[in-house]
C-alpha positions in Angstrom: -43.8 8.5 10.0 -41.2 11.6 9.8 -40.5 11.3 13.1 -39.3 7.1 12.7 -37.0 8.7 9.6 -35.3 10.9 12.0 -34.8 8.6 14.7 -33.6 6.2 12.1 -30.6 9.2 11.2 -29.8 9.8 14.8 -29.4 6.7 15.8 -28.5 4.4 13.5 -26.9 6.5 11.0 -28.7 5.5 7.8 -31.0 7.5 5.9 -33.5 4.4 4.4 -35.0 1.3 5.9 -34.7 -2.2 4.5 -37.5 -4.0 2.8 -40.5 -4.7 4.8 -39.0 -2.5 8.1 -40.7 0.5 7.9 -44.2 -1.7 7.6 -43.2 -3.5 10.4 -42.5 -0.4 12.2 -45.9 0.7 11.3 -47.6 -2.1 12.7 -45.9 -2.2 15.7 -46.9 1.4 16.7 -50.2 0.7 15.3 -50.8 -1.6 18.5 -51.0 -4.8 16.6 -50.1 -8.3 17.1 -46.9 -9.0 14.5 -45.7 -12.5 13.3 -42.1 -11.7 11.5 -40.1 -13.6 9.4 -36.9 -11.7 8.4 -34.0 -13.9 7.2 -30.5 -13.3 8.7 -29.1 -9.8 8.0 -32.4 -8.5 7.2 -32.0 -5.7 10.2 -34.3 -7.2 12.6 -33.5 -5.6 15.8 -34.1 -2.7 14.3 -37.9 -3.1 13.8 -38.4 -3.2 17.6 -35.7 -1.2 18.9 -36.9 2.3 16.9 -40.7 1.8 17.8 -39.7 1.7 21.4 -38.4 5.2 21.4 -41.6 6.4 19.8 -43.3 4.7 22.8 -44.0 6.7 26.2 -43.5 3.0 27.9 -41.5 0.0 27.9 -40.6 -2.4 25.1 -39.6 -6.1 26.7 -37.9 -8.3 24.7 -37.5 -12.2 25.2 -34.7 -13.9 23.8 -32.9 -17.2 25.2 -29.3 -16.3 24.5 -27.6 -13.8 27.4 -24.9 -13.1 24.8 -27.7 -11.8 22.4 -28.4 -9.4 25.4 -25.1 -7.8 26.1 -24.4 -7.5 22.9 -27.9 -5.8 21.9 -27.4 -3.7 25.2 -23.8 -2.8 24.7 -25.1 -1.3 20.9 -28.0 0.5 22.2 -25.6 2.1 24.7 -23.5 3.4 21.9 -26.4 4.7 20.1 -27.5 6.7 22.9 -30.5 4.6 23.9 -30.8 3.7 27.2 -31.4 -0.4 27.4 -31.2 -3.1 30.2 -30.8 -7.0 30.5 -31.8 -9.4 33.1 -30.0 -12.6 33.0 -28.6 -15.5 35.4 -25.8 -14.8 37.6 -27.1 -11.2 38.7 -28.0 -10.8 42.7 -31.5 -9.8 43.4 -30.3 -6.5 44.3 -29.0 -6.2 40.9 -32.7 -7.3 39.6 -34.0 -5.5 41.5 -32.2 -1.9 40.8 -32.5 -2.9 36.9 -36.0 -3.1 37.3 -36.4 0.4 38.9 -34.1 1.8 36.9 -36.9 0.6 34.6 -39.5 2.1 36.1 -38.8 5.3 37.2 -35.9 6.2 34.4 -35.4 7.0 30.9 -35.2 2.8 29.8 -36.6 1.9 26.6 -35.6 -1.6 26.2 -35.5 -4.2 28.6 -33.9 -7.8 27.4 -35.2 -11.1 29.6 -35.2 -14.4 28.9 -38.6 -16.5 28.9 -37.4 -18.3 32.3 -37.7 -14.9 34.1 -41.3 -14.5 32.9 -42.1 -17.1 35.3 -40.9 -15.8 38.4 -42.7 -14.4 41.4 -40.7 -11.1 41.5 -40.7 -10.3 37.7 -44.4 -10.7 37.6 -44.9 -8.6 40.1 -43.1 -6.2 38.9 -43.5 -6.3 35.4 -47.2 -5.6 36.0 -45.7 -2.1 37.4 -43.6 -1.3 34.3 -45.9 0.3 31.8 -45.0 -2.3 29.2 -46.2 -1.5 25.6 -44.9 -4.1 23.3 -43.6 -7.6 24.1 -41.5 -8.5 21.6 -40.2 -12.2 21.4 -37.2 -13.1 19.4 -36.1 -16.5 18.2 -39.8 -17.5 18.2 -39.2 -20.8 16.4 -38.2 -22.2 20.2 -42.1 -22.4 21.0 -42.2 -25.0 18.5 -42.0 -28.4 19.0 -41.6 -28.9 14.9 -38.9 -26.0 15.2 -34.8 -26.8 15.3 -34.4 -25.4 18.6 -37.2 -26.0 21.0 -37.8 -24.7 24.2 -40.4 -25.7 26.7 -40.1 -22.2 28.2 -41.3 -20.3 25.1 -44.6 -22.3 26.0 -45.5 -20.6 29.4 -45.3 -16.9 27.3 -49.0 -16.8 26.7 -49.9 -17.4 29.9 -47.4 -14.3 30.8 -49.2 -12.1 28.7 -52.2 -11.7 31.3 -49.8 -10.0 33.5 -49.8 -7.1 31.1 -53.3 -7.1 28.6 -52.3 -4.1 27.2 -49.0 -4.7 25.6 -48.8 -5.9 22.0 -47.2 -9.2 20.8 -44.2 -9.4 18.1 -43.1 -12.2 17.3 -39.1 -12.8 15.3 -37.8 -15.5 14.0 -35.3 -16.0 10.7 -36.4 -19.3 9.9 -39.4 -21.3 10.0 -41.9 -23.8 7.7 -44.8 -23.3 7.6 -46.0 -25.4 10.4 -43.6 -23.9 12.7 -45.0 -20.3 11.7 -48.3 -21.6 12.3 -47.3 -23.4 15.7 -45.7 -19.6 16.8 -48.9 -17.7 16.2 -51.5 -20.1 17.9 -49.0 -20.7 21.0 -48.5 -16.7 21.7 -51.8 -16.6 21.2 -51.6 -13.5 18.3 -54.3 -11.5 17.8 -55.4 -11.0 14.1 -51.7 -10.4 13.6 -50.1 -8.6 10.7 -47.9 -11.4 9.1 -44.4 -10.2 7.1 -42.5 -13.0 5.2 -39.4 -12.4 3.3 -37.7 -15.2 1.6 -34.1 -16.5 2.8 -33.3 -16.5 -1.2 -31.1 -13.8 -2.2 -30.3 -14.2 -6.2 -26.5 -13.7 -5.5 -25.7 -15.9 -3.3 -24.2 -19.3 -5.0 -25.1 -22.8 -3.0 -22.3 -25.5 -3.9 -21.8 -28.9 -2.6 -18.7 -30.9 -3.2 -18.1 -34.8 -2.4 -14.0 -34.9 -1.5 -11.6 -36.7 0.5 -9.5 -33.5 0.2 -11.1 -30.7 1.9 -8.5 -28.6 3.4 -6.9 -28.7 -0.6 -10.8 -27.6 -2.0 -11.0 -24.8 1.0 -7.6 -23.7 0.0 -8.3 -23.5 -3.8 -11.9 -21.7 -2.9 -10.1 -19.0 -1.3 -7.7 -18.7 -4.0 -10.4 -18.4 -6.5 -12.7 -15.7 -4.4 -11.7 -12.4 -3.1 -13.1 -10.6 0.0 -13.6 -12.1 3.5 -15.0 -15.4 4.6 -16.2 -17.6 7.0 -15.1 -21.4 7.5 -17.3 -22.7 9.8 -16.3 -26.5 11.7 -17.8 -28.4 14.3 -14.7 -28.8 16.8 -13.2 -26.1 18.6 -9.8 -27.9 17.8 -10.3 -28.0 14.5 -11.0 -24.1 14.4 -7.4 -23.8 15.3 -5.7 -27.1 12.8 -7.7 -25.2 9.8 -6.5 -21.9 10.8 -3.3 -22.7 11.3 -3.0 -24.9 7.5 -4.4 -21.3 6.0 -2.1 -19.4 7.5 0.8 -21.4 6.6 -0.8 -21.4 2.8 -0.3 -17.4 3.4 -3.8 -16.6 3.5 -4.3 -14.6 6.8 -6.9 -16.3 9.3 -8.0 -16.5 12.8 -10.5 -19.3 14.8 -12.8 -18.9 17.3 -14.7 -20.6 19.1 -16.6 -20.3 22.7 -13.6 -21.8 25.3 -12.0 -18.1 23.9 -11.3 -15.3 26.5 -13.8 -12.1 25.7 -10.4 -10.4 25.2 -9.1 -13.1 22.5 -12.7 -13.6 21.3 -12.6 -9.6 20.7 -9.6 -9.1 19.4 -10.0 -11.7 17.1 -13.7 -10.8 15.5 -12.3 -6.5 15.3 -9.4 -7.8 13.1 -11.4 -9.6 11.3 -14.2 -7.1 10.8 -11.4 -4.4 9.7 -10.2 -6.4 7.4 -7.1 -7.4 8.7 -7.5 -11.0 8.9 -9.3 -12.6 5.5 -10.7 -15.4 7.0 -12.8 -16.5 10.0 -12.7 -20.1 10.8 -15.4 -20.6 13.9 -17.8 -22.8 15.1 -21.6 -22.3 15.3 -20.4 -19.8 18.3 -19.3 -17.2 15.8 -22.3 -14.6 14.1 -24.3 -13.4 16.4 -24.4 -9.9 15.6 -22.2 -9.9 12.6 -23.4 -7.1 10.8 -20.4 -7.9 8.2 -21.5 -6.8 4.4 -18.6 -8.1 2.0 -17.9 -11.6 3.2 -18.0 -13.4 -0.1 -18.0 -17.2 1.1 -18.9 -18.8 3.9 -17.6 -22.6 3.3 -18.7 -25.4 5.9 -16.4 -28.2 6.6 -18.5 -30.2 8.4 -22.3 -31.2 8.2 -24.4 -28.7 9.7 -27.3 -30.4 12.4 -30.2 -28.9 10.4 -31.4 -26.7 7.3 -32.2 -23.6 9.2 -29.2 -23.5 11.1 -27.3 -23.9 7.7 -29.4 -21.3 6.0 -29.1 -19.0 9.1 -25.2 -19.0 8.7 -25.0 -19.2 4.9 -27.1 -16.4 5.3 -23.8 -13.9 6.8 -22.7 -14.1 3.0 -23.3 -11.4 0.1 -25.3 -9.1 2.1 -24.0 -6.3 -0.1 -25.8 -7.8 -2.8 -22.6 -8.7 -4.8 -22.2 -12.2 -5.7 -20.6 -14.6 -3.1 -20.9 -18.2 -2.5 -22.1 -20.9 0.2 -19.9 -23.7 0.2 -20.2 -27.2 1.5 -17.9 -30.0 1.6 -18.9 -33.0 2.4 -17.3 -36.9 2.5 -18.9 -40.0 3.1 -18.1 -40.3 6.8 -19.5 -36.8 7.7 -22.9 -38.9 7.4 -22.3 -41.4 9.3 -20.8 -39.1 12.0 -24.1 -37.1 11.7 -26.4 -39.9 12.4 -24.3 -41.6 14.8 -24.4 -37.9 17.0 -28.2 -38.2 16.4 -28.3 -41.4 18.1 -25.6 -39.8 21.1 -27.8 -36.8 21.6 -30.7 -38.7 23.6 -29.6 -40.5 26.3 -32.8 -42.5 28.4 -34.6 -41.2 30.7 -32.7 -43.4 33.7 -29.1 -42.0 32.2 -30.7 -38.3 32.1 -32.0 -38.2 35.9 -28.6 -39.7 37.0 -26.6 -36.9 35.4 -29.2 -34.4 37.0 -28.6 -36.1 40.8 -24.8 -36.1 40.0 -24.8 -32.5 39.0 -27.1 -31.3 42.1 -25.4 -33.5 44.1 -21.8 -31.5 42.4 -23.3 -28.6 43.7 -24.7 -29.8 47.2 -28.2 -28.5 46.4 -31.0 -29.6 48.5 -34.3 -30.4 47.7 -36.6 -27.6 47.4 -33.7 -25.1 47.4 -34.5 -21.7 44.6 -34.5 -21.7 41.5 -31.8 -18.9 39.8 -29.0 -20.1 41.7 -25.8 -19.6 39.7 -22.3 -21.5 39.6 -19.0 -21.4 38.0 -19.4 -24.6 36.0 -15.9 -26.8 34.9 -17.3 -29.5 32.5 -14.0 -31.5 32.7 -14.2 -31.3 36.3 -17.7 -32.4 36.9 -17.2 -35.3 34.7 -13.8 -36.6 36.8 -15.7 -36.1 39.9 -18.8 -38.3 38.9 -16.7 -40.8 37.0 -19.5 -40.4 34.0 -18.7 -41.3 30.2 -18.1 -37.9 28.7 -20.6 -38.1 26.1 -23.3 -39.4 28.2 -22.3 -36.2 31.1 -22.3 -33.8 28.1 -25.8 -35.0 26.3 -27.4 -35.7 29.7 -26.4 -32.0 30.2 -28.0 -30.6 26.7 -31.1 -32.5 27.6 -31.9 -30.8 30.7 -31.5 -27.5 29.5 -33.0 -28.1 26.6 -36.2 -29.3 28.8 -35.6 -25.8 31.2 -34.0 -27.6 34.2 -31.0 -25.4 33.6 -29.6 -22.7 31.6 -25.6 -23.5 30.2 -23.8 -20.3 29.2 -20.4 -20.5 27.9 -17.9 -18.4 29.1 -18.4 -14.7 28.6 -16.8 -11.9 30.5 -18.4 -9.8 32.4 -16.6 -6.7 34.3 -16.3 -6.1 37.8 -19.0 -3.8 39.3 -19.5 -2.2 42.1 -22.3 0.0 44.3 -22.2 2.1 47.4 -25.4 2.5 49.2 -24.3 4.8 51.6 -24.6 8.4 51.2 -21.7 10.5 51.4 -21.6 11.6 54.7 -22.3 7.6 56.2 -19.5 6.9 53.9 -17.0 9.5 55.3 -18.2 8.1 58.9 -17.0 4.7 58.1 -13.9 6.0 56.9 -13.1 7.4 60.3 -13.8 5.1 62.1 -11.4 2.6 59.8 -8.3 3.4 58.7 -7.5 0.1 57.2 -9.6 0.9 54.4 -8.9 4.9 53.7 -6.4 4.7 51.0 -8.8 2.0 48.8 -12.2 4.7 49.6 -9.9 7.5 48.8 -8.7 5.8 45.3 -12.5 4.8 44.4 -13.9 8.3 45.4 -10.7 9.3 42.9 -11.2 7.6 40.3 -15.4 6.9 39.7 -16.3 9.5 42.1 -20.1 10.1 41.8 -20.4 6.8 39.7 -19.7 4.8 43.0 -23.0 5.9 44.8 -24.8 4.7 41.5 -25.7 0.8 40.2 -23.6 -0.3 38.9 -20.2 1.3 38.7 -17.9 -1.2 36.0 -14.2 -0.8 37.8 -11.2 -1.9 37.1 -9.1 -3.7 40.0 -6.1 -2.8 38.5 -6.8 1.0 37.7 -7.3 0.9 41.7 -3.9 -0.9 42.5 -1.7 1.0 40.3 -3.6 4.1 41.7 -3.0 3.8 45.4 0.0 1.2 45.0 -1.4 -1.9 46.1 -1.3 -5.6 44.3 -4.5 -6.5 42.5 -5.1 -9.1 45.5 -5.0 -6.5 48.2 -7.1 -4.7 46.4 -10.0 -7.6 45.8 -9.1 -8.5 49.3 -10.1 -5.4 50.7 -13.6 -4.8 48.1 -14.9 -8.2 49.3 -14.3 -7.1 53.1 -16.2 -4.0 52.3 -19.0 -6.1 50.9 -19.1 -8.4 54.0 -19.7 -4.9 56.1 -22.3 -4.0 53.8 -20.8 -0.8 53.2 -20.0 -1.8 49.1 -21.8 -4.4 47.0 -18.9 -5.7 44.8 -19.4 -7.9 42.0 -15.9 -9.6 40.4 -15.4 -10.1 36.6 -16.1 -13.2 35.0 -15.2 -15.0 32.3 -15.6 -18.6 32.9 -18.7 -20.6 31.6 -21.9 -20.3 34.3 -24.8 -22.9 35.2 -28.0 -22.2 36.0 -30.7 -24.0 37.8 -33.6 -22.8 36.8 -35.9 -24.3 38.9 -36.0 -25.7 42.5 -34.1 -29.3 43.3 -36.6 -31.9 43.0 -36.3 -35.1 44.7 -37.0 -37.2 41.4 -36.8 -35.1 37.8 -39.9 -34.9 36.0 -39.5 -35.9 32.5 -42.0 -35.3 29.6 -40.5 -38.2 28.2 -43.1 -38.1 24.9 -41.6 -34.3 24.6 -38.1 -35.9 24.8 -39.2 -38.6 21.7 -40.8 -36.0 19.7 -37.8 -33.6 19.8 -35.7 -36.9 18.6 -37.6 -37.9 15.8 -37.6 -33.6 14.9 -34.0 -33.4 15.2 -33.7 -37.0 12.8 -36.0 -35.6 10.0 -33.9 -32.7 10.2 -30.6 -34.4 9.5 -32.2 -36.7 6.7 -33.2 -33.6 5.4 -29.3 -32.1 5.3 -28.1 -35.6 4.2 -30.9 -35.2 1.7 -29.9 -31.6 0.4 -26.4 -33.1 0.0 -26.7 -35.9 -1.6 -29.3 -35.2 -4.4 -27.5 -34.5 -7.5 -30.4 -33.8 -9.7 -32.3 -30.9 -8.1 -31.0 -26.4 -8.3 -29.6 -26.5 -4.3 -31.8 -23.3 -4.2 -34.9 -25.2 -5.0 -34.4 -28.2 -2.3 -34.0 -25.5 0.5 -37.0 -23.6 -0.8 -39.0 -26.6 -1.0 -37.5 -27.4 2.5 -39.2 -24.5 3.6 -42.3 -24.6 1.8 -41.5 -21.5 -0.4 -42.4 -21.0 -3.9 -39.7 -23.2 -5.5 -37.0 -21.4 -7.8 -34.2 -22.9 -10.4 -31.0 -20.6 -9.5 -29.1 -21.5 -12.5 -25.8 -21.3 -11.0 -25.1 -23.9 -8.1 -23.1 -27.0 -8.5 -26.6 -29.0 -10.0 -27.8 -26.7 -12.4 -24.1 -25.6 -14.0 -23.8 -29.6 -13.9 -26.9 -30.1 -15.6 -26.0 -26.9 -18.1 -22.1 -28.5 -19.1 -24.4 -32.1 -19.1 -26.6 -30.3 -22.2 -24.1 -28.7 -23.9 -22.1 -31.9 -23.7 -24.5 -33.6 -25.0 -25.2 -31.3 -27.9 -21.6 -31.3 -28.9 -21.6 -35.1 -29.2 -24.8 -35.0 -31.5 -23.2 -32.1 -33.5 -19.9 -34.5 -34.2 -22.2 -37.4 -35.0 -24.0 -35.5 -37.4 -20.7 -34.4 -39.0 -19.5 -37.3 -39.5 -22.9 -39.1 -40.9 -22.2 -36.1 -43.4 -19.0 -37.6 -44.8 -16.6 -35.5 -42.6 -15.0 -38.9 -40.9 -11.5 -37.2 -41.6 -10.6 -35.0 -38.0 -9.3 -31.6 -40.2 -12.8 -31.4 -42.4 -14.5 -32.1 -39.3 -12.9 -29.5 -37.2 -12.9 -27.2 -40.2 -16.8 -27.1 -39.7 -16.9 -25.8 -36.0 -16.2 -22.2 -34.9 -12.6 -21.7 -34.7 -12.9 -20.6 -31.0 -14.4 -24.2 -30.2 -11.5 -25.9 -32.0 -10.2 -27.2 -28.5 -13.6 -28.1 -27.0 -14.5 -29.7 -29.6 -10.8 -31.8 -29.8 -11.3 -32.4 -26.0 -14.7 -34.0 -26.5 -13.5 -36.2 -29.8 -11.0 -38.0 -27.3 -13.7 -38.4 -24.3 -16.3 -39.9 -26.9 -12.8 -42.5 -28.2 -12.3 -43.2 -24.5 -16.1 -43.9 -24.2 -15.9 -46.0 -27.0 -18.5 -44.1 -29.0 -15.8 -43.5 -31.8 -13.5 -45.5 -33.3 -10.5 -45.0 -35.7 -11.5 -46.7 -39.0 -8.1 -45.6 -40.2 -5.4 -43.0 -39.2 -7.4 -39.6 -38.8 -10.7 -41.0 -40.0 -13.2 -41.8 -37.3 -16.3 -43.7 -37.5 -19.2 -44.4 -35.0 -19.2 -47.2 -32.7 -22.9 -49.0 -33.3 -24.7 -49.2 -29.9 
């Protein structure tokens, strides 16, 4: 266990672990099947990522979201650990170099998601890789009771012959019980260690307000907090009108929201992690990989779609263990809105096969044709093409990703890359023999030198310009020749949003269409629930999301309920205490505020006019009261 201390220091900086991560640790070196529950900001990444440097092999890790993958790659990299993902969009080439860089280099972590398990060439290959520990995050998607399922997840067991030797981890930050269950029998754990750590963290403050005035009770929550926050909406237009009312209100804030550029989206989330900007205001695209301690309030202004989801964002709040507050604000349309999306969400199983011939047809796929294939994707544009009803193109489109058809990735940049396979020599050759291209060889060779003749080189197309004074478009112009002559593979930036189709064109879609059902009536119980969380005035907040979750259930004392219930008692008390005074004789006000503590004078005059209001007291005569029979 020294050595896991040290490699903790090295690499991560810190000199302890969190609760349970060293156990976890333990277990996963011990060769053992792992079921792990860690709630958001519980460090765990962490748990996987150190154990693979222990190991002489190859740590895979499954996750659905390609963001997740960069971003877990792009930290490793800074730490010094060598790490690669596989994701849509890359040429097989690029696969295929990834995966020997895998296999005969120093890679310790390799990020895929569960739709690459299934094909030909990974299986072959992965049987190759020496892999140790297969370590599936966001296991919750393997369940069909879980908030986000994905039929994927399902075909992971069967995966798992391709390498017997390899242990089984499985992550997830929120779960019942039956979904934990559902995770361990689908994976097919073996006697697996189990580690569950509750979402409840004693200083973090639920609150849930009813208002018609939510941009004044977001304002006045601000005022009344210190410290960062997050504001998170549901409309990427509304990111901007809320960020915009703050900022006027001179409260510094910035929004973001998916349709961002990586530089905006960047620029925006380091400002806002330095402290520059107080307040986030996002949608659900903002958090992955907030490792953010102070924020003291993360207020939603709009329903969230499901408890987890709610406690996974709540859950960016007070991680430095000071107190700070979940806020939700809530009126009565937000419900209706909820249900009425609910009812949006599931189009029939006619409307769902006629988006998915419209959007092969988009595409001019043929039947048959393989599955991987990539495209820039314009929403707004398919849907003028096909003359669809927005909502219907946009659902149809959620459905058939959510049942694996195809993979949606919003738009997230990715640098231009480039690769020589030529040697030296062949490349001086070709030089020769073409002049046209001399001066754009001459400015690579320059510039990334030895990097060129290694996969992949990130380049910059306008380093190259300003370097052998051509435009940016001569330059692409001239890469993309050399890639047509083989003698470069070249790769241009993105940063528009991709589709996927992740499997072969089928002449007519086949539907699970009880899957489809059972996913609605999940996704209905799961709103009732949130209108349920909201709406029930007489239960701790704490306690309905525990019971919610099937955890031991807990009385917080200090959300909206229980400091209702608490100013309810003492109210209460106060009355009987001025009713008993004056059945004592003390009907005049000055004897009978002469007989309470001095520092409760005005409390105690307050609640002598509420009862007159209430018509529990009456003036007999001026400045004698009597009580009002019942």
């Amino acid at each position: 266990m020294e050595r896991i201390h040290i490699l903790l220091q090295k690499h991560w900086g810190y000199t302890t672990f969190r609760p349970l991560q060293k156990e976890i640790i333990q277990g996963i070196l011990d060769g053992r099947d792992l079921f792990v529950l860690l709630p958001t900001g519980s460090g765990k990444s962490l748990c996987f990522q150190l154990p693979a440097l222990c190991h002489k092999g190859l740590t895979l890790v499954v996750t659905p979201l390609i963001a997740l993958m960069k971003d877990q790659v792009a930290q490793l990299t800074q730490r010094g650990i060598y790490a690669e993902a596989i994701f849509s969009g890359m040429s097989n080439a690029e696969i295929e170099r990834r995966l020997d860089n895998c296999l005969y280099g120093p890679v310790k972590l390799l990020y895929v998601s569960p739709e690459r398990l299934h094909t030909d060439l990974f299986k072959l290959r992965a049987a190759a890789l020496s892999i140790v520990t297969l370590v599936i995050d966001e296991a919750h998607c393997i369940s069909q009771w879980g908030y986000d399922f994905r039929p994927s997840y399902l075909e992971i067991a069967h995966f798992k012959q391709t390498i017997p030797a390899a242990n089984t981890v499985a992550f997830t930050a929120t779960a019942t019980k039956n979904v934990q269950l559902d995770i361990q029998k689908h994976l097919q754990l073996t006697d697996p260690l189990c580690f569950i750590q509750t979402f409840h963290r004693s200083n973090l403050i639920y609150w849930v307000t009813q208002t018609d005035h939510k941009l004044a009770k977001l304002l006045q929550a601000l005022q009344h907090t210190t410290g960062p926050a997050i504001v998170y909406v549901h409309t990427r237009k509304k990111t901007q009108k809320v960020a915009d009312f703050l900022y006027k209100n001179g409260i510094t804030a910035a929004y973001y929201h998916a349709g961002l550029n990586m530089t905006e989206r960047t620029s925006k989330q380091e400002a806002w992690a330095a402290n520059k900007t107080r307040v986030m205001v996002a949608t659900a695209a903002f958090g992955m990989g907030i490792d953010k301690a102070d924020v003291s309030l993360v207020m939603h202004m709009d329903l969230p779609t499901s408890l987890e989801a709610y406690c996974q964002e709540t859950g960016r709040a007070g991680r430095n263990n000071r107190p700070a507050y979940a806020i939700l604000l809530y009126d009565l349309q937000d419900i209706i809105t909820l249900r009425q999306r609910w009812k949006e969400s599931y189009p029939t199983a006619d409307q769902i096969r006629k988006v998915y011939q419209h959007l092969v047809n988009y595409y001019a796929i043929a039947v048959g044709s393989h599955a991987f294939i990539t495209y820039d994707f314009d929403l707004e544009d398919f849907k003028k093409s096909i003359g669809l009803d927005t909502k219907l193109a946009y659902y149809g489109l959620k459905v058939l990703e959510s049942e694996g058809f195809i993979q949606l990735n919003e738009a997230y940049y990715q640098p231009s890359k480039l690769y020589c396979p030529l040697s030296r020599k062949e490349l001086y050759a070709f030089q020769l023999l073409h002049l046209s291209y001399d001066l754009l060889i001459k400015g690579l060779l320059r510039l990334y030198g030895g990097n060129l003749f290694t996969p992949y080189c990130t380049i910059s197309e306008k380093k190259i310009a300003q370097c052998i004074q051509f435009t940016e478009r001569q330059v692409e112009k001239q890469l993309y020749s050399l890639h047509q002559l083989k003698v470069i593979e070249y790769f241009p930036q993105k940063n528009q949003p991709q589709i996927t189709f992740l499997t072969p064109r089928y002449p007519v879609l086949p539907l699970n269409i009880m899957r489809i059902e059972q996913k609605n009536k999940t996704a209905y119980k799961q709103i009732e629930a949130v209108v349920q969380y909201i709406t029930n005035n007489c239960c701790c907040r704490l306690s309905t999301l525990l019971d919610y979750f099937e955890e031991e259930s807990i009385i917080c004392h200090q959300c909206d309920v229980c400091k209702g219930n608490s100013k309810a008692k003492e109210t209460a008390k106060g009355k009987d205490y001025i009713i008993e005074l004056i059945t004592q004789g003390k009907q005049d006000i000055k004897a009978l505020l002469a007989a309470v503590p001095i520092e409760k004078e005005k409390e105690y005059i307050a609640l002598i006019r509420t009862m007159l209001d209430q018509r529990e007291l009456c003036y007999q005569s001026p400045g004698r009261l009597q009580i009002v029979p019942k």
